[in-house]
PQR file of N, CA, C, O and H, with PARSE charges and radii, in Angstrom:
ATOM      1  N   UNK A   1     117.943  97.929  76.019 -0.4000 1.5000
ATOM      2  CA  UNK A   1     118.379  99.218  76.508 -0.0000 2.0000
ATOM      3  C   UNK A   1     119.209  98.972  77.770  0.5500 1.7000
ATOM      4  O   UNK A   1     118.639  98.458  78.733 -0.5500 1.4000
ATOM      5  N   UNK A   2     120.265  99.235  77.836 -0.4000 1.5000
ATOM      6  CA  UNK A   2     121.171  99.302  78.847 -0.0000 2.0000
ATOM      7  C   UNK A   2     121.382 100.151  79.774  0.5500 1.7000
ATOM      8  O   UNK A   2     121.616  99.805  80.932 -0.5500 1.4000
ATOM      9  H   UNK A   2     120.727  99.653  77.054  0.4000 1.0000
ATOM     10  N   UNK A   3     121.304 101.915  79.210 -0.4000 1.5000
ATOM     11  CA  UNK A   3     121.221 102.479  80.185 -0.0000 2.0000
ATOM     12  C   UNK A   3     120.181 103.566  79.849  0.5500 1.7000
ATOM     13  O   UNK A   3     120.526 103.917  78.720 -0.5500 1.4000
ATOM     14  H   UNK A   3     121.115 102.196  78.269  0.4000 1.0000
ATOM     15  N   UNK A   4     119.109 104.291  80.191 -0.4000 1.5000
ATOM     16  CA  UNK A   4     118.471 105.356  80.247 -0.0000 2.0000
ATOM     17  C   UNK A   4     118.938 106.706  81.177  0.5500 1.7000
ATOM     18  O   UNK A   4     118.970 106.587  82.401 -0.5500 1.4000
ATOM     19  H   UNK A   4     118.829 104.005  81.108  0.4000 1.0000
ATOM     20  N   UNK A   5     119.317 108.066  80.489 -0.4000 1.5000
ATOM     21  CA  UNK A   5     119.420 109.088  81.276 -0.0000 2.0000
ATOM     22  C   UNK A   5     118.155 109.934  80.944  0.5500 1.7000
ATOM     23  O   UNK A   5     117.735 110.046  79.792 -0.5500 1.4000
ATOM     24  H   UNK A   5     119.291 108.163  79.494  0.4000 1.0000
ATOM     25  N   UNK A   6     117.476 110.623  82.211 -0.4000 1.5000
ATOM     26  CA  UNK A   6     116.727 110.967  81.974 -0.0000 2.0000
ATOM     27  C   UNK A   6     117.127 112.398  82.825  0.5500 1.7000
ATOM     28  O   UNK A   6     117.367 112.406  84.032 -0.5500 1.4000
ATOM     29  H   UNK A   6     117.817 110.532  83.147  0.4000 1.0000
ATOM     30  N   UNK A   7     117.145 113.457  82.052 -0.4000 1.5000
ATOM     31  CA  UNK A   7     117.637 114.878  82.844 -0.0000 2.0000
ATOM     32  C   UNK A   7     116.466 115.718  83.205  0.5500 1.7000
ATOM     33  O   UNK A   7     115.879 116.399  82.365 -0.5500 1.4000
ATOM     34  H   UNK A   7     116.950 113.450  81.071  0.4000 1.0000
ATOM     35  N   UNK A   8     116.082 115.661  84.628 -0.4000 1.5000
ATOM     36  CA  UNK A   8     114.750 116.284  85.022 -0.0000 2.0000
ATOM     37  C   UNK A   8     114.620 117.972  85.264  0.5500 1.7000
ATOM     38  O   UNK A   8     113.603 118.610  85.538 -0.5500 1.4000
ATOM     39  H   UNK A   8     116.558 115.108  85.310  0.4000 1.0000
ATOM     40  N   UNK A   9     115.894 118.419  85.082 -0.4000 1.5000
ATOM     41  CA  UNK A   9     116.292 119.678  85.473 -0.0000 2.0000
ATOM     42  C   UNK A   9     117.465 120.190  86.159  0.5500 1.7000
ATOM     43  O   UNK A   9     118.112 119.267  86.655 -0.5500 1.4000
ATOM     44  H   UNK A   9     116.719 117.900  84.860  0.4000 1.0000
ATOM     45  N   UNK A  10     117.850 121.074  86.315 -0.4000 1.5000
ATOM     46  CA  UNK A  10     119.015 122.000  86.799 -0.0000 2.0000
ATOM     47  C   UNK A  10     119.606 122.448  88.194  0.5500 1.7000
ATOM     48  O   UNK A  10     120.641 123.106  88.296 -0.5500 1.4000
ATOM     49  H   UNK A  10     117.325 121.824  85.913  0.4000 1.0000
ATOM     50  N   UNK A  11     118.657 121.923  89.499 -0.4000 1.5000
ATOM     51  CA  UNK A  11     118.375 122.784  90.261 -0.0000 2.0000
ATOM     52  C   UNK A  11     120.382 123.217  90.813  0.5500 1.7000
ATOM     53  O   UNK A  11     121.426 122.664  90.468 -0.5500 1.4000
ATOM     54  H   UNK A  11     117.815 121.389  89.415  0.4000 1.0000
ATOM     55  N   UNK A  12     120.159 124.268  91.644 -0.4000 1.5000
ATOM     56  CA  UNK A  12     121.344 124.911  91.692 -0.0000 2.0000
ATOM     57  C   UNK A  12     121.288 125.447  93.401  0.5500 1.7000
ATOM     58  O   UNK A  12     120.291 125.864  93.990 -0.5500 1.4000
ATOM     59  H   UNK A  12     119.311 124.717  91.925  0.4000 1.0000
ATOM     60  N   UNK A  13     122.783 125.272  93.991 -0.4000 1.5000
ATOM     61  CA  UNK A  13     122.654 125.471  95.652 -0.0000 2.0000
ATOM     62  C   UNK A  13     121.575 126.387  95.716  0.5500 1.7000
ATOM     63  O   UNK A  13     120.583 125.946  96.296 -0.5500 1.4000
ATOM     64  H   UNK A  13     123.593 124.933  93.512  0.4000 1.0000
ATOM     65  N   UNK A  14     121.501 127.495  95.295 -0.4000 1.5000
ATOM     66  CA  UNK A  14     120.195 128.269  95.703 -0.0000 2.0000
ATOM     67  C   UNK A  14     119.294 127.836  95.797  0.5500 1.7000
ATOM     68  O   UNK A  14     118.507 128.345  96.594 -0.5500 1.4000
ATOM     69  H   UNK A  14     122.307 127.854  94.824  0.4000 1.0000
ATOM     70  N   UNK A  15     118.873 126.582  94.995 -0.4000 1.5000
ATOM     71  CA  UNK A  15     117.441 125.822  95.210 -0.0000 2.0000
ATOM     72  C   UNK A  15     117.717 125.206  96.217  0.5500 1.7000
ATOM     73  O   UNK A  15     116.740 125.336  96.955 -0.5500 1.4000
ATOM     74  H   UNK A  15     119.513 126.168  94.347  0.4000 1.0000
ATOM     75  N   UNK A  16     118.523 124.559  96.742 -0.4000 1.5000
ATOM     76  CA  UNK A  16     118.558 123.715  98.002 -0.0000 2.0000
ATOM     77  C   UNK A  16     118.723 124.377  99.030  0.5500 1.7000
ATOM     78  O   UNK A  16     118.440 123.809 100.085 -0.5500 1.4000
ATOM     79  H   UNK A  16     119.317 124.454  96.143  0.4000 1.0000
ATOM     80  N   UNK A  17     119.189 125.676  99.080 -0.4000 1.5000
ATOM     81  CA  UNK A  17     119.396 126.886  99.990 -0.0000 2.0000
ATOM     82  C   UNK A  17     118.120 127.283 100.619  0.5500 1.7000
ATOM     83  O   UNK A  17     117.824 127.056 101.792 -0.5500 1.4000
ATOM     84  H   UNK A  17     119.418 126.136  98.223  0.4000 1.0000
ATOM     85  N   UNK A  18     117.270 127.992  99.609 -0.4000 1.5000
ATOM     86  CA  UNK A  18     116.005 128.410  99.689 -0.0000 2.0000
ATOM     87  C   UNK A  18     114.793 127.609 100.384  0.5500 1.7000
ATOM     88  O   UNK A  18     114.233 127.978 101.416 -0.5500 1.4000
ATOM     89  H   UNK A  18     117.510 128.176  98.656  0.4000 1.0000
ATOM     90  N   UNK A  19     114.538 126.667  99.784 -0.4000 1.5000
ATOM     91  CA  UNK A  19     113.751 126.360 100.909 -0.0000 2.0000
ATOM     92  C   UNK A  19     113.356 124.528  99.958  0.5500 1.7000
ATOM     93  O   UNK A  19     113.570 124.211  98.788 -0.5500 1.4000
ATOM     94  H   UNK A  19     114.993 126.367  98.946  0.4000 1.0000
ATOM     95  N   UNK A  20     112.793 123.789 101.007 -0.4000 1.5000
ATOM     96  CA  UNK A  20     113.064 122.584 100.676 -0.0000 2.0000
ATOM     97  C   UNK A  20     111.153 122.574  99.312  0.5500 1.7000
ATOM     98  O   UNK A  20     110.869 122.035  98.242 -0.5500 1.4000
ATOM     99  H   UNK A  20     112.618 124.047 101.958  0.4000 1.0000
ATOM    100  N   UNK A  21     110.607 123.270 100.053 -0.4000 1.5000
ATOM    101  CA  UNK A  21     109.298 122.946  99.030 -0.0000 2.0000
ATOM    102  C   UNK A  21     109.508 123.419  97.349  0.5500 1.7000
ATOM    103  O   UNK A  21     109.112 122.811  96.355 -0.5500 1.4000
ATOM    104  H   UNK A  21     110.838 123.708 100.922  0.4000 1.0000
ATOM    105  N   UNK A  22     110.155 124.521  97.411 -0.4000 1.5000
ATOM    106  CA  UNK A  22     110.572 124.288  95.756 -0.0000 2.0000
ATOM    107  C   UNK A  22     111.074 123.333  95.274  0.5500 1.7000
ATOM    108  O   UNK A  22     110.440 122.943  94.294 -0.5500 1.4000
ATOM    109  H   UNK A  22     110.476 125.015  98.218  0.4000 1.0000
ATOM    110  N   UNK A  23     112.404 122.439  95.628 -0.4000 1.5000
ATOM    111  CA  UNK A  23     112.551 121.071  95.518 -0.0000 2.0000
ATOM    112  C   UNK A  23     111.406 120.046  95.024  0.5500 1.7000
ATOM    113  O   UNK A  23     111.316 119.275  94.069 -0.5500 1.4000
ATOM    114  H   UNK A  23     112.919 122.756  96.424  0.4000 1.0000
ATOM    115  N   UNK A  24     110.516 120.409  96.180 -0.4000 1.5000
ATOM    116  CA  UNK A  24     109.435 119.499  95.989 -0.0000 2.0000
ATOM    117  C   UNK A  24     108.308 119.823  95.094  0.5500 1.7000
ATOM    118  O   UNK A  24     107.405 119.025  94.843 -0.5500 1.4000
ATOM    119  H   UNK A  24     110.589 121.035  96.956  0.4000 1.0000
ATOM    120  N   UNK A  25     108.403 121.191  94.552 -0.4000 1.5000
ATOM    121  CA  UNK A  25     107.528 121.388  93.704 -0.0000 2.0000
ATOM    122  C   UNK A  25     108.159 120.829  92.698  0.5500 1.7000
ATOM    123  O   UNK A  25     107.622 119.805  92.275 -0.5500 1.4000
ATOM    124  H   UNK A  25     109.137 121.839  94.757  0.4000 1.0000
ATOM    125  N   UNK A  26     109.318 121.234  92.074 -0.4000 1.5000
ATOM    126  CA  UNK A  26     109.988 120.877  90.916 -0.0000 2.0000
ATOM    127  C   UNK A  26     110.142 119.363  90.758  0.5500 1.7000
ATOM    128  O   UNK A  26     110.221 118.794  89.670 -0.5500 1.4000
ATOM    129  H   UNK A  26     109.754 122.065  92.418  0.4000 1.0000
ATOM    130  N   UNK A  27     110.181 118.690  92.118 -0.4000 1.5000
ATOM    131  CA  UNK A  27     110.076 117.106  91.354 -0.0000 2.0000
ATOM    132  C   UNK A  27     108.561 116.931  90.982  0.5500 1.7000
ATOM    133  O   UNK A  27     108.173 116.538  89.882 -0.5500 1.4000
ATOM    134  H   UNK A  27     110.117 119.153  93.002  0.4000 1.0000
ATOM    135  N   UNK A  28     107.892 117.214  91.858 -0.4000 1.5000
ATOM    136  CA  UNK A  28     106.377 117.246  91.326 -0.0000 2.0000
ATOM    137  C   UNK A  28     106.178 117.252  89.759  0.5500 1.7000
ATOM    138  O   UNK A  28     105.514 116.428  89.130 -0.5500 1.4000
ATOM    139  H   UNK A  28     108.208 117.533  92.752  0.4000 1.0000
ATOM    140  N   UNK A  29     106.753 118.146  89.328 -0.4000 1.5000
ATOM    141  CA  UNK A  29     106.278 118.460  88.082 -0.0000 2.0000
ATOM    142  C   UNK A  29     106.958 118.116  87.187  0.5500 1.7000
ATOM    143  O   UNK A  29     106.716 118.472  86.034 -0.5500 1.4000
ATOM    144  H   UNK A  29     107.292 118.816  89.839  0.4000 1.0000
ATOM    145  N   UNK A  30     108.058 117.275  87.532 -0.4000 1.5000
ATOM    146  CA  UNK A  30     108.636 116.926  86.856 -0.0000 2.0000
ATOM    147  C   UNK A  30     108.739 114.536  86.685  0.5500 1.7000
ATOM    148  O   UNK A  30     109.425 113.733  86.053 -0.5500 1.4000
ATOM    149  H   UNK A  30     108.254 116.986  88.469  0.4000 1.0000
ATOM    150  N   UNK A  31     107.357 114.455  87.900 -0.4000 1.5000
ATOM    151  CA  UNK A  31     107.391 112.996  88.388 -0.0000 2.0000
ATOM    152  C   UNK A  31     106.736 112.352  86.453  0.5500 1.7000
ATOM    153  O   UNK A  31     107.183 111.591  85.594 -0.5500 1.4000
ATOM    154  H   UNK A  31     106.799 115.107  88.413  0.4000 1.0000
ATOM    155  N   UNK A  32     105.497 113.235  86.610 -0.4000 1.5000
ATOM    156  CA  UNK A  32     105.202 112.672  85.067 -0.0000 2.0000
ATOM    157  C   UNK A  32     106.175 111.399  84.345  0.5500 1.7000
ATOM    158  O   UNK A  32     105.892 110.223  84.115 -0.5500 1.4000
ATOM    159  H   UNK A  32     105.134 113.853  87.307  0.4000 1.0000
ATOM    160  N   UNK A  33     107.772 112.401  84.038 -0.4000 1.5000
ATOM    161  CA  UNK A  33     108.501 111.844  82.793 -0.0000 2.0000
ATOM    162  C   UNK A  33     109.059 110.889  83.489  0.5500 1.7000
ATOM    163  O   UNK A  33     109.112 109.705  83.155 -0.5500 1.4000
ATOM    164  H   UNK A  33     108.002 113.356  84.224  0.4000 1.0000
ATOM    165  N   UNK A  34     109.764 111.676  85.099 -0.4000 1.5000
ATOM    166  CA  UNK A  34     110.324 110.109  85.435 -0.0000 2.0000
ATOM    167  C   UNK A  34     109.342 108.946  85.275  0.5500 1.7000
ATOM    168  O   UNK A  34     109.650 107.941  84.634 -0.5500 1.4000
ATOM    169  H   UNK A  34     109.722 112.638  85.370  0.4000 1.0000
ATOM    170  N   UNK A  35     108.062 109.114  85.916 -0.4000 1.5000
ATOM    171  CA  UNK A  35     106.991 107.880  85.756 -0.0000 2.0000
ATOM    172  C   UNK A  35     106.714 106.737  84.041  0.5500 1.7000
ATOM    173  O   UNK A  35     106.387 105.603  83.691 -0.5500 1.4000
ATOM    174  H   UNK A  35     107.812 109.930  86.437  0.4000 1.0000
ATOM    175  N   UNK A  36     106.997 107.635  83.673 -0.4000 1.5000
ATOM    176  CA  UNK A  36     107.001 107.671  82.186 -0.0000 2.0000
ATOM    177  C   UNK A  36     108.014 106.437  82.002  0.5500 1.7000
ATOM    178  O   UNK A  36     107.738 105.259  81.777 -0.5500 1.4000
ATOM    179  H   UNK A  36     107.263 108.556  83.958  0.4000 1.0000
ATOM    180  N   UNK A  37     109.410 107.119  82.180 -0.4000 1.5000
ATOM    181  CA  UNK A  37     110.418 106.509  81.687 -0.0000 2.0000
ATOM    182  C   UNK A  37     110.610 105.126  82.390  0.5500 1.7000
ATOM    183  O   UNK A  37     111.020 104.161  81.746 -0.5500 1.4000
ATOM    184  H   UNK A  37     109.634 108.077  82.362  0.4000 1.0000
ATOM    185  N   UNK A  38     110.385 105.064  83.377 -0.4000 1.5000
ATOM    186  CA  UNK A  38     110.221 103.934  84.363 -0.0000 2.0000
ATOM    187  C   UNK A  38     109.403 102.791  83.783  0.5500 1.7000
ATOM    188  O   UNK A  38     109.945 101.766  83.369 -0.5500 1.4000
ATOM    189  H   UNK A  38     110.052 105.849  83.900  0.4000 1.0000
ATOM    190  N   UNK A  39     107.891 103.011  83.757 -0.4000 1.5000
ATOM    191  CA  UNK A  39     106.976 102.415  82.920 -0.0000 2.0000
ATOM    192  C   UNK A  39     107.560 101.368  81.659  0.5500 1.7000
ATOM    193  O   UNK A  39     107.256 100.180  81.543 -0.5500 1.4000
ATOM    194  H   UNK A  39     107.450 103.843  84.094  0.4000 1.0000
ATOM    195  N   UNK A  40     108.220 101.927  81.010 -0.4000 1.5000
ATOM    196  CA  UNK A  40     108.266 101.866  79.368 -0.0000 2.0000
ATOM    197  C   UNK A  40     109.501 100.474  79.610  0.5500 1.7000
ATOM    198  O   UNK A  40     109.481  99.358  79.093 -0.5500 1.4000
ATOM    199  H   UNK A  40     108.468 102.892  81.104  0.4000 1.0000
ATOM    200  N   UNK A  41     110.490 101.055  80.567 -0.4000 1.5000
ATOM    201  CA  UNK A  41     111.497 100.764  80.945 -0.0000 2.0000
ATOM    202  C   UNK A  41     111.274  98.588  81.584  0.5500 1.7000
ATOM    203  O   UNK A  41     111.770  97.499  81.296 -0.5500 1.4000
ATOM    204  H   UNK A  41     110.507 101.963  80.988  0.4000 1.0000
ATOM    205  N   UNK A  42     110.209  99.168  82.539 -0.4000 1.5000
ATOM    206  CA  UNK A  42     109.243  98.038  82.898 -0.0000 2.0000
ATOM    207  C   UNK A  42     108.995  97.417  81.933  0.5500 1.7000
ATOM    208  O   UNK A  42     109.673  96.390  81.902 -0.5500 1.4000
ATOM    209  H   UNK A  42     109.807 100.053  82.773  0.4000 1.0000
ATOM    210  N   UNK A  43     108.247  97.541  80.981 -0.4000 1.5000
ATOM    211  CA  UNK A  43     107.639  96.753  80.200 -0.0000 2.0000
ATOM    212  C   UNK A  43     108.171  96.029  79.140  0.5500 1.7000
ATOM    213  O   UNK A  43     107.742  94.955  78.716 -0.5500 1.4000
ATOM    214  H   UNK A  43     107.697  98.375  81.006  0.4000 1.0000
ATOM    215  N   UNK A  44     109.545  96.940  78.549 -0.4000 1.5000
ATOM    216  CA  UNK A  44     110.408  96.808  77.426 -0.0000 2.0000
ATOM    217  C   UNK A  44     111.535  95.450  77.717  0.5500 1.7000
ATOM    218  O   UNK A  44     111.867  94.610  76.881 -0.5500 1.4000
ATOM    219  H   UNK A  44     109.894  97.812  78.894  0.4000 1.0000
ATOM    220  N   UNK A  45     112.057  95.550  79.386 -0.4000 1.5000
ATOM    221  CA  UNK A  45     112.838  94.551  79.999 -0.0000 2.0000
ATOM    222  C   UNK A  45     112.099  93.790  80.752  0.5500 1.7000
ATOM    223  O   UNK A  45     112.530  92.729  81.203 -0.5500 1.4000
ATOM    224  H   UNK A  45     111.787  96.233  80.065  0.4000 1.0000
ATOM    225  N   UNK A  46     110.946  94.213  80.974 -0.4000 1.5000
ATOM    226  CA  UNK A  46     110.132  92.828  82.058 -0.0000 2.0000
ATOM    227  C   UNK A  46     110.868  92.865  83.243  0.5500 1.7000
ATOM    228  O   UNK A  46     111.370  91.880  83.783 -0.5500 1.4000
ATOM    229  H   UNK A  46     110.596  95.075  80.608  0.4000 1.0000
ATOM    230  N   UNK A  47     110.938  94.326  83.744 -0.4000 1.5000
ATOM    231  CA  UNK A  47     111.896  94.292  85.270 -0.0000 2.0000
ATOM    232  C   UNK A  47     110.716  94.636  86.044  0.5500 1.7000
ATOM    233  O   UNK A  47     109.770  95.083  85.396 -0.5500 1.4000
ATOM    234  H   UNK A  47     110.530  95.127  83.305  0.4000 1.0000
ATOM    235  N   UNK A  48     110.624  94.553  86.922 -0.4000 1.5000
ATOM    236  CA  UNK A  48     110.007  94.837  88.294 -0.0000 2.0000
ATOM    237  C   UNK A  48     110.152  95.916  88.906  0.5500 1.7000
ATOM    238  O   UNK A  48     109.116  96.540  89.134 -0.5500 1.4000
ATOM    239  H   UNK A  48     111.392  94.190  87.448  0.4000 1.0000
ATOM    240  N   UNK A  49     111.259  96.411  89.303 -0.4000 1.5000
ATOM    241  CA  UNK A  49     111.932  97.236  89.427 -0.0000 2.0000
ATOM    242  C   UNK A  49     113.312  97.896  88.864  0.5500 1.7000
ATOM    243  O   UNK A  49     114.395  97.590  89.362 -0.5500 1.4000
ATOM    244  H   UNK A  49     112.101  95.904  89.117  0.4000 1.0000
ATOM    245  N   UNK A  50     113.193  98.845  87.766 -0.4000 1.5000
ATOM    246  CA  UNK A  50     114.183  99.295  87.175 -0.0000 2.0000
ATOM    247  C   UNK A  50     115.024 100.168  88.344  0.5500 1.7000
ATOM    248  O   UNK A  50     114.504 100.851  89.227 -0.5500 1.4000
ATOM    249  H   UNK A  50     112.314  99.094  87.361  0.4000 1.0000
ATOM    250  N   UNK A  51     116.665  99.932  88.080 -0.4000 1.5000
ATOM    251  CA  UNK A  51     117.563 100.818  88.798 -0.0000 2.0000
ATOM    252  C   UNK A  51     117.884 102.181  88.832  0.5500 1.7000
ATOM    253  O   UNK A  51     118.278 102.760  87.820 -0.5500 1.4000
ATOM    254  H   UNK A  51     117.086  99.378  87.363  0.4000 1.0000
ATOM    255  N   UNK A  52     117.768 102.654  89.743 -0.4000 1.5000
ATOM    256  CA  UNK A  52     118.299 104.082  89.188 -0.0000 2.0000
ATOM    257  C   UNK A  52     119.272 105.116  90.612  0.5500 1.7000
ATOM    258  O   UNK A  52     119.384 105.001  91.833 -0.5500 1.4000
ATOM    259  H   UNK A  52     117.448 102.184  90.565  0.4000 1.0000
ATOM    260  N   UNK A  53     119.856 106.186  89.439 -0.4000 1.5000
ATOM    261  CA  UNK A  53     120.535 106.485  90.303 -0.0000 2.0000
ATOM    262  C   UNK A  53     121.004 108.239  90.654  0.5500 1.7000
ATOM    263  O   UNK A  53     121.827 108.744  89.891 -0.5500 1.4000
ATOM    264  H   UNK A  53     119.766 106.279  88.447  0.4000 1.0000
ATOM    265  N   UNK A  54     120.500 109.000  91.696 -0.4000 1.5000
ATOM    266  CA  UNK A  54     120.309 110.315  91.654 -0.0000 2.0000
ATOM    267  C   UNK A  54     121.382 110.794  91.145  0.5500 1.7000
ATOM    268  O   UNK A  54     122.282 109.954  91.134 -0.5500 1.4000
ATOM    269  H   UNK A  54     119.831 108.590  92.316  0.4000 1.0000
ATOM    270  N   UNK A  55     121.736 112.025  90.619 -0.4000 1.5000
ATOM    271  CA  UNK A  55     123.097 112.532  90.236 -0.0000 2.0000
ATOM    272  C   UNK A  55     123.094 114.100  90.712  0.5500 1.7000
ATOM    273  O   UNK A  55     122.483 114.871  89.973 -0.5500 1.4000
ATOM    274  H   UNK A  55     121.005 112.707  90.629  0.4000 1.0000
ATOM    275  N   UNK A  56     123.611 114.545  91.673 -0.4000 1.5000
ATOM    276  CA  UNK A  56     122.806 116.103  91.916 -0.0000 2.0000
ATOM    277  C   UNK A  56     124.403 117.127  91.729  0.5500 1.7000
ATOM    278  O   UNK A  56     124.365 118.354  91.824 -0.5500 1.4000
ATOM    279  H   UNK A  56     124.107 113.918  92.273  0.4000 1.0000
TER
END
């Protein structure tokens, strides 16, 4: 696997407007899949640390 995208959600200036803890709720609930994808990612390439890269 070369590259993995993993799309955690939408957020939109209003979310970053509003206030920083929705942010933080929404990654919250959304850490699961990243954790997930990371994991698999780990194990499949035997990396240590897989790369990644925010896109907002």
């Amino acid at each position: 696997m070369a590259h993995l995208s993993l799309e955690l959600g939408h957020p939109y200036l209003e979310d970053f407007e509003a206030r920083t803890e929705r942010l933080e709720e929404h990654l919250s609930d959304v850490r699961f899949w990243a954790d997930a994808a990371r994991a698999s990612t780990v194990r499949r390439l035997g990396l240590n640390r897989p790369g990644s890269a925010p896109v907002f």
